[in-house]
N, C-alpha and C positions, 0 to 999 in steps of 0.2 A: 504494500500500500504506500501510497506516496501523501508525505505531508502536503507537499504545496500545490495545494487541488487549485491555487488562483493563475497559475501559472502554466498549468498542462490542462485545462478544463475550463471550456469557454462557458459563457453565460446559458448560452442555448443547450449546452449540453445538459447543463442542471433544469432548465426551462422544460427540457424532454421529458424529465420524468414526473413532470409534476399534467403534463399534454398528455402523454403515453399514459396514462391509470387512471381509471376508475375514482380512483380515492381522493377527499376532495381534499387536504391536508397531509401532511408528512414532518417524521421526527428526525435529528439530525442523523439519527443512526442509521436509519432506511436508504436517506438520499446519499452516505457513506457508503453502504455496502451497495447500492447500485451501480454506484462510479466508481468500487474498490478502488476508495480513498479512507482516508483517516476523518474519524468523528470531528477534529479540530478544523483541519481540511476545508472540511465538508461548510463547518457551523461559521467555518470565517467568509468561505464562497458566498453563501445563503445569506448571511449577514451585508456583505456588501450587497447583494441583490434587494435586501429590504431596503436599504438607503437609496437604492436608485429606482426602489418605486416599484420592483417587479414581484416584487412575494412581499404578503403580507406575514408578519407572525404573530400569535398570543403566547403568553403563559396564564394554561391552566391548573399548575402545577409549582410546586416549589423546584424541580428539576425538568421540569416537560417545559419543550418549547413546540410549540405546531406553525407549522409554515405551511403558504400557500399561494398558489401565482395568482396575479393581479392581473386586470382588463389590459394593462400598461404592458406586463409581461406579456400575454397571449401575443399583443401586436407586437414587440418586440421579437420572438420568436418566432411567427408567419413571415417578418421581413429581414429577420437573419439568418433562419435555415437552410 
């Protein structure tokens, strides 16, 4: 697994898995093991995607975070794929 998921793993790539599934939210471990990256990785990718508008997240949890793409992201994605 590779730390620097911001480096070898484009936006769209993360974008995919949230387009590709049914599920209407995702934990940082899932979208980790989907992109065999690291939990950190993964939660620093996803994090700078909330700041540019493309995934939203809650905590509903003292340790859960749920993430989820945004109207922003969907268009982002159809015109970077």
């Amino acid at each position: 697994m590779s730390d620097r998921i911001d480096s070898q793993t484009r936006p769209v790539d993360v974008l995919a898995v949230f387009i590709s599934s049914s599920d209407p939210a995702f934990v940082t471990a899932e979208i980790a093991e989907e992109l065999s990256v690291t939990r950190e990785g993964a939660r620093y990718k996803m994090e700078q995607l909330v700041d540019e508008g493309l995934l939203n997240k809650k905590k509903p949890g003292s340790r859960t975070v749920l993430y989820w793409i945004t109207d922003s992201g969907r268009k982002y994605f159809v015109e970077h794929a």
